[in-house]
PAZAPA-4460 file (N, C-alpha, C; in steps of 0.05 Angstrom, whole numbers, plus 32768, in hexadecimal, padded with zeros to 4 digits):
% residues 292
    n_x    n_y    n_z   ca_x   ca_y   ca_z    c_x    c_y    c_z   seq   type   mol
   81B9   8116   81D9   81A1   8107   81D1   818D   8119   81C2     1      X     A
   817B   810E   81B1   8167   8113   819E   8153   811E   81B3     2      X     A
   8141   8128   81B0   8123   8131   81B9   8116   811A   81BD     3      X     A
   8103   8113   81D2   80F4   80FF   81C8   80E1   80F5   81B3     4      X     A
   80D3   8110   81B5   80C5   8113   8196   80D7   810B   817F     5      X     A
   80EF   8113   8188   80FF   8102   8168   80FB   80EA   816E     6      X     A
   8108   80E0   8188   810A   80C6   8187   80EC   80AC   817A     7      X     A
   80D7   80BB   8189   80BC   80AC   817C   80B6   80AE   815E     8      X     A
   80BD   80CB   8153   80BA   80CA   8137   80C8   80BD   812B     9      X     A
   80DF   80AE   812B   80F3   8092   8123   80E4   807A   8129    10      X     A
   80D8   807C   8137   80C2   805C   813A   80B7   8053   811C    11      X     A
   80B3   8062   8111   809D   8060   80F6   80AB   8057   80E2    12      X     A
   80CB   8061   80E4   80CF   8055   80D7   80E7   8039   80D1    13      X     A
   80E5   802E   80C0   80F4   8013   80B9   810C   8012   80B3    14      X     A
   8126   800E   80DE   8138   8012   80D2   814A   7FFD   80CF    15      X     A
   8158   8000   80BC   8172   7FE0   80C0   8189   7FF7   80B2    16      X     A
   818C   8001   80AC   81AF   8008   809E   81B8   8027   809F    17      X     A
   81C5   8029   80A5   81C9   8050   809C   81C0   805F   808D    18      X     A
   81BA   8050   8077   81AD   8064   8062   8192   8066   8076    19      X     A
   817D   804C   8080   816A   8057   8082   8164   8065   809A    20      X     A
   8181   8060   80AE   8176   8077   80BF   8180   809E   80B2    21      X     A
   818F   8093   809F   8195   80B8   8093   817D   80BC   8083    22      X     A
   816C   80AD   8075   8156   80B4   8073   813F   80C6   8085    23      X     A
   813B   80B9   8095   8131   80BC   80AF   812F   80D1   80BA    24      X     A
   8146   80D2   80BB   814E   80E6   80CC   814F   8111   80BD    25      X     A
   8150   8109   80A7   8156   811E   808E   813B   8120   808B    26      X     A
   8121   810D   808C   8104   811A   808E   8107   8126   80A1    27      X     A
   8105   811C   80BD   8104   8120   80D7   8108   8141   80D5    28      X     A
   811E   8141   80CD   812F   815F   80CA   8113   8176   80C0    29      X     A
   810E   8170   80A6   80F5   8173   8095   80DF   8184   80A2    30      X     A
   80DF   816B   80B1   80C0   8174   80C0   80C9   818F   80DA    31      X     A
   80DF   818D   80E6   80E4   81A5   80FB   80EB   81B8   80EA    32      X     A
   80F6   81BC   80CF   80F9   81CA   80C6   80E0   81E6   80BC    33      X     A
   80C7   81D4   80B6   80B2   81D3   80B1   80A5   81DE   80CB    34      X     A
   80AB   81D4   80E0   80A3   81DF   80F8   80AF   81FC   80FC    35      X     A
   80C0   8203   80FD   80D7   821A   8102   80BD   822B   80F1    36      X     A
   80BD   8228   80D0   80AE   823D   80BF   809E   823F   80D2    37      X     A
   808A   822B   80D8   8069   8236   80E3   8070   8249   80EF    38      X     A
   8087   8244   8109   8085   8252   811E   808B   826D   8119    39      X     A
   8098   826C   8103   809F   8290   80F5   808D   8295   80E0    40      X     A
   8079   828D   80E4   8060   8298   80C9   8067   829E   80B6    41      X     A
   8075   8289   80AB   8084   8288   808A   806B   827F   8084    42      X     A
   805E   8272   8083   8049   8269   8074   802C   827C   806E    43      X     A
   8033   828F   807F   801E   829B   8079   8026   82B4   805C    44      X     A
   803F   82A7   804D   8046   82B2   803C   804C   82A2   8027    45      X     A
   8051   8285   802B   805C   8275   801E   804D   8262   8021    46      X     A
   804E   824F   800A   8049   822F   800E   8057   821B   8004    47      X     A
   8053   8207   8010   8066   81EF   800D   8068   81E0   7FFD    48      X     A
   8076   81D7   7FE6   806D   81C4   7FCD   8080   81B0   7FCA    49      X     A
   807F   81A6   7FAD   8094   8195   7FA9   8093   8178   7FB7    50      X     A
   80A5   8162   7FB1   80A7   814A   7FB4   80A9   8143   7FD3    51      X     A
   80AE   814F   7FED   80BC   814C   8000   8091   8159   800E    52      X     A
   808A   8170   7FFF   806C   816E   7FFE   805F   8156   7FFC    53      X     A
   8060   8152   7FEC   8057   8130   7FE6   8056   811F   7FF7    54      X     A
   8074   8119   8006   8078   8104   8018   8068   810A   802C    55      X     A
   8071   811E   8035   8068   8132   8055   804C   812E   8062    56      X     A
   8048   813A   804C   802A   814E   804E   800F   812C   8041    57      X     A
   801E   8121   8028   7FFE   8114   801B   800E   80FC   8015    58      X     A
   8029   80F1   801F   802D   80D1   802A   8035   80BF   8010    59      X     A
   8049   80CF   7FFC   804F   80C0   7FEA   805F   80AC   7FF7    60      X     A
   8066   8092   7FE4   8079   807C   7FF6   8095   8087   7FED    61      X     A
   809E   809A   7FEF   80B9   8094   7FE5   80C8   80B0   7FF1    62      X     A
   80DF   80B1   7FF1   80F1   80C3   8007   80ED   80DE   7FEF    63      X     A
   80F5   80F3   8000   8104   810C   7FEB   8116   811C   7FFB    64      X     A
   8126   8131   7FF1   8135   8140   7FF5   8137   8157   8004    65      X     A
   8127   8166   7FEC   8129   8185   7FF4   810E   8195   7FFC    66      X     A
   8111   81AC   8005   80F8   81B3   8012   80EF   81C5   7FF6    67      X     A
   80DF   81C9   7FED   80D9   81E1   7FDA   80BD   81F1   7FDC    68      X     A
   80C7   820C   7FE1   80AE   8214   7FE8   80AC   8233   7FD3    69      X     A
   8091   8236   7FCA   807C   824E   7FC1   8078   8264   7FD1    70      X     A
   807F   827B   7FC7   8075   8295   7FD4   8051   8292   7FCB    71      X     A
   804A   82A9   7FD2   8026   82A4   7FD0   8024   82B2   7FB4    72      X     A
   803C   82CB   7FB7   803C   82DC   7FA6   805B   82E8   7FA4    73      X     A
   8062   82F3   7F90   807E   82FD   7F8A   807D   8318   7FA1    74      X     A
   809C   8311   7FAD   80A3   831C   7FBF   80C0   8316   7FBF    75      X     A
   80DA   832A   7FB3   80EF   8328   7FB3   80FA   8333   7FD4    76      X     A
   80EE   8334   7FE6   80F6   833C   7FFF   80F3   8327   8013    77      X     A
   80E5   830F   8005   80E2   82FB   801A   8102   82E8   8019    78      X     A
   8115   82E5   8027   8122   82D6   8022   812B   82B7   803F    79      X     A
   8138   82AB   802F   8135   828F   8044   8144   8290   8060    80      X     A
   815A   82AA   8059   816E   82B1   8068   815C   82C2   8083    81      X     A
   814F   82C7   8083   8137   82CC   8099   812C   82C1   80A9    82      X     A
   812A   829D   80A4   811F   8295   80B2   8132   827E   80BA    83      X     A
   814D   8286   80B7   8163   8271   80C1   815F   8273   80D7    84      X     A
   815D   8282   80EE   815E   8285   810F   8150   8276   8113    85      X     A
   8131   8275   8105   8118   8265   8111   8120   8240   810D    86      X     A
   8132   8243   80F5   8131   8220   80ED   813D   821A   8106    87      X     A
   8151   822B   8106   8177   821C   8112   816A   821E   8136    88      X     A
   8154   822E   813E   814D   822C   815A   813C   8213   815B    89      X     A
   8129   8211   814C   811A   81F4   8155   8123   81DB   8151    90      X     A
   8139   81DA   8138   8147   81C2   8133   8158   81BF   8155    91      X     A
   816A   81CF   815C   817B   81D0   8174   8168   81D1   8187    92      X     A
   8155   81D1   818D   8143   81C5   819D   8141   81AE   81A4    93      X     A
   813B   819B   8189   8139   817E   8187   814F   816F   818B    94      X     A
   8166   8187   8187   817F   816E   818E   8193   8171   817B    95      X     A
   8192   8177   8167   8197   8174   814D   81AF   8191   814E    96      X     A
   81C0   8188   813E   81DA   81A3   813C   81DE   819E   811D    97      X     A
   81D5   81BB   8116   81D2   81C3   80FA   81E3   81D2   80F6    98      X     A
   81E3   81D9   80D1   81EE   81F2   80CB   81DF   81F0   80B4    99      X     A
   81D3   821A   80B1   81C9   8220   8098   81D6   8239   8089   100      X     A
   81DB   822D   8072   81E8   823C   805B   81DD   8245   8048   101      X     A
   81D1   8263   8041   81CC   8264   8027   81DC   825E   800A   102      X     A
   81CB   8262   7FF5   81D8   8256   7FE8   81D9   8274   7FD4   103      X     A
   81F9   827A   7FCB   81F4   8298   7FB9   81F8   8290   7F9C   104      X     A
   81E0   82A2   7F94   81DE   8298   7F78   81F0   82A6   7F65   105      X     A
   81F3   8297   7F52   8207   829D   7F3C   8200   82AD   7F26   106      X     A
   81E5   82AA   7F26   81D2   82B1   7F0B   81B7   82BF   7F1C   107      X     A
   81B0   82CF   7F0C   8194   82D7   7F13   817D   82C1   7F1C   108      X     A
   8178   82BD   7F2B   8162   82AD   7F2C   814B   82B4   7F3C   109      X     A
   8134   82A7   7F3F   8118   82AF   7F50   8122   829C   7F5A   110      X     A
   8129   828B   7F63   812F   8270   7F76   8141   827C   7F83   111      X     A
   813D   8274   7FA7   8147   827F   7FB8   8157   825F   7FC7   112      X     A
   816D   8255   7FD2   8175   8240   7FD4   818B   8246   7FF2   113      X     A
   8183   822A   8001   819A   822B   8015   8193   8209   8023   114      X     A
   81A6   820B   8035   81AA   81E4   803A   81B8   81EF   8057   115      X     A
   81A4   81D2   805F   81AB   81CC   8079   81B1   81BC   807F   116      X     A
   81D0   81B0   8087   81DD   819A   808A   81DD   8194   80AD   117      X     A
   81E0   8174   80B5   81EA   816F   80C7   81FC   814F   80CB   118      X     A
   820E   814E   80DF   8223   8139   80D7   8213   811D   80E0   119      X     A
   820C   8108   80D3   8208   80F6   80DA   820E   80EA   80ED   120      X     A
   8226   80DF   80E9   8230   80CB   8101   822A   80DE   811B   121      X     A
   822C   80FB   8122   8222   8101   8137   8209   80FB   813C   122      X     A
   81FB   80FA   812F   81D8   80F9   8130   81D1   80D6   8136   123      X     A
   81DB   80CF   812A   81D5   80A7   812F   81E8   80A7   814E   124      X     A
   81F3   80B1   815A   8208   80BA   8174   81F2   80C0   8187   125      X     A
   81ED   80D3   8177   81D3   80DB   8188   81B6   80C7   8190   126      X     A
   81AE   80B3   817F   8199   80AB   8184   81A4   808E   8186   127      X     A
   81C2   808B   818B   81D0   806F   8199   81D1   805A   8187   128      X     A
   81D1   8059   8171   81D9   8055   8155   81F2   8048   814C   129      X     A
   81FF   8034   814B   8223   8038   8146   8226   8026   8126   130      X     A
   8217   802F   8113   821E   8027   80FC   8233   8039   80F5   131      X     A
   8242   802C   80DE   8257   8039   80E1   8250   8049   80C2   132      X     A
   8259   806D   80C5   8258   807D   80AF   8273   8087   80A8   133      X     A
   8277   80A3   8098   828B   80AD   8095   8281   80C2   80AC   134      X     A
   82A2   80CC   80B2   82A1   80DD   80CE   8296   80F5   80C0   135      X     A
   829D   80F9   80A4   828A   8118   809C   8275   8110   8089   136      X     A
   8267   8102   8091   8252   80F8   8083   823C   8106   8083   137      X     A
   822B   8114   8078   821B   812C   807C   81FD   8127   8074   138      X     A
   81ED   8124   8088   81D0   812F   807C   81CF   814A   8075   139      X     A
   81CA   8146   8058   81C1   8168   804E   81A0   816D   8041   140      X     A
   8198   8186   8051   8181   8186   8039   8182   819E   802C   141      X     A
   8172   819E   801A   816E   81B9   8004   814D   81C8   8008   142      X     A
   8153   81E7   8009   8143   81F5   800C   813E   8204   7FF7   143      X     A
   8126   820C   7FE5   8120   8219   7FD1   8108   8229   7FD9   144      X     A
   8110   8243   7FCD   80F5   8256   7FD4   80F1   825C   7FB0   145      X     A
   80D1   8267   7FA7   80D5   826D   7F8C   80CB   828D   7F97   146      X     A
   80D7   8299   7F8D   80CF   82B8   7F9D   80C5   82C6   7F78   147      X     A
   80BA   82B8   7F71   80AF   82C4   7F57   8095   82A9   7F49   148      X     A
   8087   829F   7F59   807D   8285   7F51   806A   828D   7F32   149      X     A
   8060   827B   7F2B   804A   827C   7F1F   8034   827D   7F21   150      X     A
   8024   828D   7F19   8007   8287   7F35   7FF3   8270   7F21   151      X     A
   7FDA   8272   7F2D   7FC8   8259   7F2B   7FC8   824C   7F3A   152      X     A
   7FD2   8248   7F55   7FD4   8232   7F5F   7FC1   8233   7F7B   153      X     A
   7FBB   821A   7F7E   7FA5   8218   7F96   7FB1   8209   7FAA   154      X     A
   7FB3   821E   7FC9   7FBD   820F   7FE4   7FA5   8209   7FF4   155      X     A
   7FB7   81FE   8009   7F9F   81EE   8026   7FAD   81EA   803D   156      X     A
   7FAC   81F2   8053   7FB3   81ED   8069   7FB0   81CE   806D   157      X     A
   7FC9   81BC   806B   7FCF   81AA   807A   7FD0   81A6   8096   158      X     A
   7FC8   819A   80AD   7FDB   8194   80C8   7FE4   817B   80C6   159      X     A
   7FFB   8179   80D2   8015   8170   80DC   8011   8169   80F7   160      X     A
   8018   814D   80FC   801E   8149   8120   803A   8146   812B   161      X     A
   804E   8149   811B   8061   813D   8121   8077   8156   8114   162      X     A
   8083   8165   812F   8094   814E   814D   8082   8161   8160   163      X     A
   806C   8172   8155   8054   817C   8167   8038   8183   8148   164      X     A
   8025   8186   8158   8012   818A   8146   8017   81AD   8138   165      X     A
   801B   81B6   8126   8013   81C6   8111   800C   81C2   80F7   166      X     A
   800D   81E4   80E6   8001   81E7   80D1   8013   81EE   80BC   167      X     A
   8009   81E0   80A1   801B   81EB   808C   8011   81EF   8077   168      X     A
   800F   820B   8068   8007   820E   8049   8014   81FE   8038   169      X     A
   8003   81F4   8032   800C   81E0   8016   7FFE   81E3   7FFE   170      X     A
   8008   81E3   7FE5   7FF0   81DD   7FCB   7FEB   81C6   7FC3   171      X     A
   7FD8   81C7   7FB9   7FB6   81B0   7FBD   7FC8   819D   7FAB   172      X     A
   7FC0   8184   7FAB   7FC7   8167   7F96   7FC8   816E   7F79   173      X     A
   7FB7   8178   7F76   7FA6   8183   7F59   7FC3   8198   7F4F   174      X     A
   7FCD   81B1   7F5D   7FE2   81BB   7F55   7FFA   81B1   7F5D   175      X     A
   7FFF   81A2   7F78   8019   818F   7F6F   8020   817B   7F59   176      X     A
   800B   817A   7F4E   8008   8165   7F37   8010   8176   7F23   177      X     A
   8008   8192   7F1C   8004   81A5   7F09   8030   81A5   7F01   178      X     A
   802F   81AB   7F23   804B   81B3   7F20   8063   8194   7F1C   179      X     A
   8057   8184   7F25   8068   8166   7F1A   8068   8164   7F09   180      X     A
   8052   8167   7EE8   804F   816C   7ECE   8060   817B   7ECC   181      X     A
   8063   8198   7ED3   806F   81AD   7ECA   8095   819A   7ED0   182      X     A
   8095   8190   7EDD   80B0   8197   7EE1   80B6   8179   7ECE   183      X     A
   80A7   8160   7ED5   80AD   814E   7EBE   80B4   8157   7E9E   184      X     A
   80A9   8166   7E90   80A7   8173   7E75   80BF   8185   7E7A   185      X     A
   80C8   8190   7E85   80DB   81A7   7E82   80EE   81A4   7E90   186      X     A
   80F3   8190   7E9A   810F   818A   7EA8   8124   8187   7E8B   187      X     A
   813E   818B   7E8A   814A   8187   7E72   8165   817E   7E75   188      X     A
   8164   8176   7E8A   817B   815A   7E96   8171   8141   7E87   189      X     A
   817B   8136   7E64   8175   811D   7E5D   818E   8109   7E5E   190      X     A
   819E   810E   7E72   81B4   8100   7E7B   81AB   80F3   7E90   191      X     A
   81A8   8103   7EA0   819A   80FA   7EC8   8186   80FE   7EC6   192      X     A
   8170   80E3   7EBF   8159   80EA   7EBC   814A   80E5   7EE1   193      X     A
   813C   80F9   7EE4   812C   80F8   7EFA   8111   80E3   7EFA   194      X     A
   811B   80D5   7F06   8111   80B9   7F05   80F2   80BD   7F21   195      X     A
   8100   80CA   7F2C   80E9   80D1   7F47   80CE   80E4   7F38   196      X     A
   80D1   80EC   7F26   80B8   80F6   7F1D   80A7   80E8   7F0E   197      X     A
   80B3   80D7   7F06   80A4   80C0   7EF5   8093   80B3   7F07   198      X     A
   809E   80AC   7F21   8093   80A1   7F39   8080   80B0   7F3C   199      X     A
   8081   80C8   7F40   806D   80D9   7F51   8059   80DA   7F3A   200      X     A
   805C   80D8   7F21   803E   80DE   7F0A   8030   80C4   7F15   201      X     A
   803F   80AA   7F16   8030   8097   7F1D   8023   8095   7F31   202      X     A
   802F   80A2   7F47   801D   80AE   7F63   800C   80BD   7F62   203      X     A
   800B   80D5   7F54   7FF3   80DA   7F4A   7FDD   80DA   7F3D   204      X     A
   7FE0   80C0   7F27   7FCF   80B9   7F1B   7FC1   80A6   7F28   205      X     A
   7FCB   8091   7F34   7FC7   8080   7F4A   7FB1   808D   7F5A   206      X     A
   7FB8   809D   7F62   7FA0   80A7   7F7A   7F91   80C3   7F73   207      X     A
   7F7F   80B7   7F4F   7F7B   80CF   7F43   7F74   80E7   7F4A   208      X     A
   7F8F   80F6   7F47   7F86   8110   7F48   7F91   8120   7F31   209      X     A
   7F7F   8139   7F2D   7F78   8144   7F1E   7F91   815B   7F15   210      X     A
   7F97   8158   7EF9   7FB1   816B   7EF9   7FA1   8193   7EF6   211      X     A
   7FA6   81A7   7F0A   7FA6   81BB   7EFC   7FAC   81CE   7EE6   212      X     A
   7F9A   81CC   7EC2   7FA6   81CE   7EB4   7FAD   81F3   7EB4   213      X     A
   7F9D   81FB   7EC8   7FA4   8220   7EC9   7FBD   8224   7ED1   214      X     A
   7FC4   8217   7EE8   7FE2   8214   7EF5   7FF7   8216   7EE1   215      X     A
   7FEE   81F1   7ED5   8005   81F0   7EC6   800C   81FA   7EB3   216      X     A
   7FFC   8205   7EA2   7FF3   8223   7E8C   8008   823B   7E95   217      X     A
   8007   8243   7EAE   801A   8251   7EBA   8034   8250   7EBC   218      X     A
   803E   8236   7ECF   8050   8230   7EC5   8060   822F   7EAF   219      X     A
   8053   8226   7E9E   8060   8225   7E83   8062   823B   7E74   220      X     A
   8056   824F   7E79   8057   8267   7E6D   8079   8273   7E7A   221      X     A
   8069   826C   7E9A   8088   8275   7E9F   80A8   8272   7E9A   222      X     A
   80A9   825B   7E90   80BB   824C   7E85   80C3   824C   7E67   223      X     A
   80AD   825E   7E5B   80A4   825D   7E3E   80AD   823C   7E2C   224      X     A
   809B   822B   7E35   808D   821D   7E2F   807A   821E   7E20   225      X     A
   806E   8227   7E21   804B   8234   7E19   8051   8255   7E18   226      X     A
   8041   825B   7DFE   803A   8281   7DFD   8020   827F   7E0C   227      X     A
   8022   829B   7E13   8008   82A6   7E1F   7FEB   8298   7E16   228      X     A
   7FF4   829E   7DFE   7FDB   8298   7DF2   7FD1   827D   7DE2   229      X     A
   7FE5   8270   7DED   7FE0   824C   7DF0   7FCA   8241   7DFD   230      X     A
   7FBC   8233   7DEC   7FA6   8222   7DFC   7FB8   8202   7E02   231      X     A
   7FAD   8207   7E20   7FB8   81ED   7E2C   7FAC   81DC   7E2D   232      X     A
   7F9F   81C8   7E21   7F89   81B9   7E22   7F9C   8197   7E2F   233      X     A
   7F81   8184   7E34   7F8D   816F   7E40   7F9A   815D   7E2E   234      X     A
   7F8A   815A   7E0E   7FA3   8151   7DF5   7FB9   8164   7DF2   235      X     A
   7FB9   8179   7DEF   7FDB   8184   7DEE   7FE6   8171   7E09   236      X     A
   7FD8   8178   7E1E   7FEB   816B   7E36   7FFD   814F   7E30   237      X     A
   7FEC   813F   7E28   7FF2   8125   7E21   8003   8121   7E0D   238      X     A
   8003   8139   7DF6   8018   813B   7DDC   8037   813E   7DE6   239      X     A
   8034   8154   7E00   804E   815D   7E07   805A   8147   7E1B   240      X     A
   804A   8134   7E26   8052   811A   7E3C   805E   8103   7E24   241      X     A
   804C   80FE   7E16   805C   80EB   7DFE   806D   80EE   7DF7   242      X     A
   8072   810C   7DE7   8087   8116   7DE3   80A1   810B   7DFC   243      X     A
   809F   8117   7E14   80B1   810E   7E27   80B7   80F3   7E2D   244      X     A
   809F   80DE   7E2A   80A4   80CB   7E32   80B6   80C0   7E1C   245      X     A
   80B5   80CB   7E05   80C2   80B3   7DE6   80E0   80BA   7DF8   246      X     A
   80E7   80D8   7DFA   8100   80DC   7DFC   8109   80D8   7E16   247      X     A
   8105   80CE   7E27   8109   80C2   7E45   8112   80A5   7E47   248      X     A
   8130   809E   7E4A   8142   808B   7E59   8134   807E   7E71   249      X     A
   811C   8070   7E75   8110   805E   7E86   8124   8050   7E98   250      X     A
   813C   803E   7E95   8151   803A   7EA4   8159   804F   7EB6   251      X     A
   8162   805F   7EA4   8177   8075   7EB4   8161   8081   7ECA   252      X     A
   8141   8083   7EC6   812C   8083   7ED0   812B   807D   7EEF   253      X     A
   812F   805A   7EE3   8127   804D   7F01   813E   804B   7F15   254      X     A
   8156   8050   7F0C   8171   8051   7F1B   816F   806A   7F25   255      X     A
   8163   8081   7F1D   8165   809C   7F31   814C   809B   7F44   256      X     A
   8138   808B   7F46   8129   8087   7F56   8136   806E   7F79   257      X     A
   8139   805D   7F62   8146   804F   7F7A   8146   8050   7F98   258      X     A
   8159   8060   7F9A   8168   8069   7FB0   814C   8073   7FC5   259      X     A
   813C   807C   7FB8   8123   8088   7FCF   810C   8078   7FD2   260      X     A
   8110   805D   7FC1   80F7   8043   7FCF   810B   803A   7FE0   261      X     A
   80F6   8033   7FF9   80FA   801F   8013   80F3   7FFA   8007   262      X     A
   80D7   7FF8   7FFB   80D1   7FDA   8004   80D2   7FCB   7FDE   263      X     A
   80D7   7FB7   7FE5   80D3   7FA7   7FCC   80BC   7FAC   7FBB   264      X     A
   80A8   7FAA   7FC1   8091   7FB1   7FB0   8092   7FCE   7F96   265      X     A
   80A5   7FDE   7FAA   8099   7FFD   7F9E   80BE   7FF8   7F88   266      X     A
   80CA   7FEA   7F93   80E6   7FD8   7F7E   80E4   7FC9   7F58   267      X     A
   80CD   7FBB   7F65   80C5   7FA7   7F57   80B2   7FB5   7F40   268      X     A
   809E   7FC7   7F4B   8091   7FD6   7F33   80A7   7FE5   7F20   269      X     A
   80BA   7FE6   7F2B   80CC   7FF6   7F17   80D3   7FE4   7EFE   270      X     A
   80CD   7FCC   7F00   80CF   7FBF   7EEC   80BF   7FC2   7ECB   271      X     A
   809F   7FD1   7ED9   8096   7FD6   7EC6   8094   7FEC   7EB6   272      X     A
   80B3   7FF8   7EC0   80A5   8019   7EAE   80BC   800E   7E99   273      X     A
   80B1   8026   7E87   80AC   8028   7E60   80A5   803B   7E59   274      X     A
   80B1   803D   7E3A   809C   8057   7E32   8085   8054   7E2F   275      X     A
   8081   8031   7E22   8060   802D   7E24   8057   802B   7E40   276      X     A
   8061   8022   7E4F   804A   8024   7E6F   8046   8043   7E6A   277      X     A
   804C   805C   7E70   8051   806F   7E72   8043   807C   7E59   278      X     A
   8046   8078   7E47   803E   8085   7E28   801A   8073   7E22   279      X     A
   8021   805A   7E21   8005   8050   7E1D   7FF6   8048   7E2E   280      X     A
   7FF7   8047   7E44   7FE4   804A   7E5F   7FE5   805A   7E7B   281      X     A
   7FF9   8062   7E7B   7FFC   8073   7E9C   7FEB   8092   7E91   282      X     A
   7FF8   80A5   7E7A   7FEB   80BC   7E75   7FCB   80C0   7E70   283      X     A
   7FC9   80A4   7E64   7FAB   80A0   7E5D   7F96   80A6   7E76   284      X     A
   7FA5   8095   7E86   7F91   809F   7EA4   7F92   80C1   7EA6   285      X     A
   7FA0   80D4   7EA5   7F9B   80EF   7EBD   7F82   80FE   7EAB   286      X     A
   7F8A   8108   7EC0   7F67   8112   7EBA   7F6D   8139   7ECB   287      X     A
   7F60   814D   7EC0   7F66   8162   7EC0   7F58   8173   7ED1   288      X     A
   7F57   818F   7ED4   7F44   819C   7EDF   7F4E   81BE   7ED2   289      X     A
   7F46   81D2   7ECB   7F50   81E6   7EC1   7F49   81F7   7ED6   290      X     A
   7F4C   81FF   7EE6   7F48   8213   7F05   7F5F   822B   7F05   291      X     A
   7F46   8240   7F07   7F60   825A   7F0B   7F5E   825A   7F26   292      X     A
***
């Protein structure tokens, strides 16, 4: 059996089919994972970002994946393989029988990567479940460290109640936004278009917040996007979003989102994206802030 604390954190959510208890259950994962760091004061080195940030931490409606997290500062000695004992002890706490794998890179990279899988059908076994899966059916998640980030960016101690009360460094709305820009513009998959970030601009614009244009200045430098000596102003911003939106497959868009809305509503808006929703009224709204 599950922990109880697992078992109550499954109350919340809405289940009817396998997928949505592997949903579920792959946050669930998330958050002890998340717990494990505190308890090894990763965070007092690192912070937590990215889309799975979003959900967690500031309550977007829609599922994610992977965990991805920011050093404070470049540190090629911090690695993820350090804090496997702490994940793999609190997850096996709760009940849960893991395995974590780094992942070895092929290429030079500042991205540090590893996944933590566990077998489904054991886990729905566990919380008395008998839909039927594949016997090697796997919840997997993905772990990213950037051990060379970009700086500019502004954090905040989040707390967390769940599957106990702690704390988590996270960066502020303002630079998760910075970095959802950044990664919309420079993703260069125009085959598999990432349809979930399209979502998330609209989540952010939605509940205006303010993009960091120092951040994303950074960023982009890093990426050489932008020279040094580029002025990033809020019309360039908008030149280089148009730009993306003309060349962006809106279909192929809303089919890679899919899979991570739960209710009809957040379904049905998918109906209205476009380049013009997107090009002649969604960008028009954001609104900036230039903060070092």
């Amino acid at each position: 059996m599950l922990d109880e604390n697992i078992m109550n954190m499954l109350k919340k959510y809405e289940l009817k089919s396998v997928q949505d208890y592997g949903n579920a259950l792959k946050e669930i994962i998330q958050e002890i994972i998340l717990l494990g760091l505190w308890r090894a004061k990763f965070f007092e080195k690192a912070v937590f970002y990215g889309d799975s940030a979003l959900r967690i931490l500031y309550k977007i409606d829609r599922f994610s994946e992977d965990l991805d997290f920011s050093l404070i500062k470049e540190n090629n000695e911090i690695k993820l393989k350090n804090y496997f004992t702490a994940i793999k002890k609190e997850l096996e706490s709760m009940g849960f029988e893991i395995t974590i794998n780094e992942k070895i890179k092929k290429n030079e990279s500042q991205i540090e990567s590893a996944f933590i899988k566990a077998n489904t059908l054991v886990h729905l076994l566990k919380i008395n479940i008998n839909f039927k899966t594949q016997k090697n059916a796997k919840l997997k998640i993905k772990m990213e460290i950037d051990q060379n980030p970009a700086m500019g960016f502004q954090s905040e101690a989040k707390y967390h109640l769940n599957p106990i009360p702690f704390s988590i460094n996270t960066m502020t709305l303002s630079s998760l936004f910075s970095g959802k820009i950044h990664a919309l513009l420079c993703r260069t998959r125009n085959i598999n278009v990432k349809g979930r970030d399209w979502y998330d601009l609209i989540w952010f614009v939605k509940n205006n917040t303010f993009c960091n244009l120092y951040f994303l200045k950074q960023k982009l430098i890093q990426t050489s996007h932008l020279k040094k000596d580029d002025l990033l102003t809020k019309k360039l911003l908008l030149e280089m979003l148009k730009d993306k939106i003309n060349k962006t497959n809106f279909e192929q868009a809303k089919r890679d989102v899919l899979p991570f809305l739960k209710n009809k509503n957040q379904i049905d808006n998918l109906n209205l994206w476009s380049k013009e929703f997107f090009r002649d009224f969604l960008i028009t709204k954001i609104e900036v802030i230039d903060k070092e």
